[in-house]
C-alpha positions as CSV (number, residue, x, y, z in Angstrom):
1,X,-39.9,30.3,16.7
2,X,-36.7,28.2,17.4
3,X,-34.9,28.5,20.4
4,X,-31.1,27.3,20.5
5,X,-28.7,28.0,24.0
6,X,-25.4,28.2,22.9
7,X,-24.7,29.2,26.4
8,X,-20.6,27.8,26.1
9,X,-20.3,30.3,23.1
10,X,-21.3,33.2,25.0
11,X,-25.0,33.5,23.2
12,X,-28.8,32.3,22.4
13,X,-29.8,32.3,18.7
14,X,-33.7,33.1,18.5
15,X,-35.2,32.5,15.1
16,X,-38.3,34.0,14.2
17,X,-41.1,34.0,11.1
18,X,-42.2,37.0,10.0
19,X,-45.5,36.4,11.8
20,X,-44.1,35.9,15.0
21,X,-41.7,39.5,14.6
22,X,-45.3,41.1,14.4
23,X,-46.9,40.0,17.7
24,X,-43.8,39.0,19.9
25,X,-42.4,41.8,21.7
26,X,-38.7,41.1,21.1
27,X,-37.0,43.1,24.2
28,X,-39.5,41.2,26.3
29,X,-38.8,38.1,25.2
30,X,-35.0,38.7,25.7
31,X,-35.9,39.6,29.2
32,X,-37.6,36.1,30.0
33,X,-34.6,33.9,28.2
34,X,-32.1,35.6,30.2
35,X,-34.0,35.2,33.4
36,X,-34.3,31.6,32.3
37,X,-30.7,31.1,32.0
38,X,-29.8,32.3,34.9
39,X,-26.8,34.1,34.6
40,X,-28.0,37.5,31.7
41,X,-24.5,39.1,32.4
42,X,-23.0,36.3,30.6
43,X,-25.2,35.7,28.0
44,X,-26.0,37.5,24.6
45,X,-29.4,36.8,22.7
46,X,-28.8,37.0,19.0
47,X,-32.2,37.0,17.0
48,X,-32.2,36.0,13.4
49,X,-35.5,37.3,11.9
50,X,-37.3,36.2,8.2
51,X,-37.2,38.8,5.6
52,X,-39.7,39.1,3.4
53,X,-39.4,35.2,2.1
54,X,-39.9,32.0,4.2
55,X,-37.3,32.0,6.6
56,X,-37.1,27.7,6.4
57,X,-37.2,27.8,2.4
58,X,-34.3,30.4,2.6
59,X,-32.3,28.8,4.9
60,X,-32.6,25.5,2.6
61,X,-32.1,27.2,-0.1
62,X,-28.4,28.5,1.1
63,X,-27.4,25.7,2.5
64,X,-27.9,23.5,-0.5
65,X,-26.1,26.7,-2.3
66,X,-22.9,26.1,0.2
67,X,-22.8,22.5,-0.4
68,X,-22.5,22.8,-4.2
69,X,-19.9,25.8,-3.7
């Protein structure tokens, strides 16, 4: 899982496996980052979750796909 505050922008990205959407409880989770933060009025968490395929293969995979477009 990959945590990024982006706190100025008005949210926290949360990027999960496919493994990890199975045995984390995602509302809990949200909870904790927002108590961490300090200020959860302010704050959105935003969670990008794998499909089916390797979340890190796909996000390479577009990326290199943008840079040739």
């Amino acid at each position: 899982m990959l945590i990024y505050n982006r706190e100025p922008q008005g949210f926290i990205e949360v990027w999960m496996t496919n493994e990890e959407q199975e045995t984390i409880d995602r509302k809990e989770l949200t909870a904790q980052i927002l108590e961490d933060a300090g200020h959860p009025k302010k704050c959105k968490v935003v969670y990008f979750l794998s499909g089916s395929a390797n979340l890190t293969e796909c996000m390479s995979s577009l990326l290199r796909k943008n840079v040739r477009a």
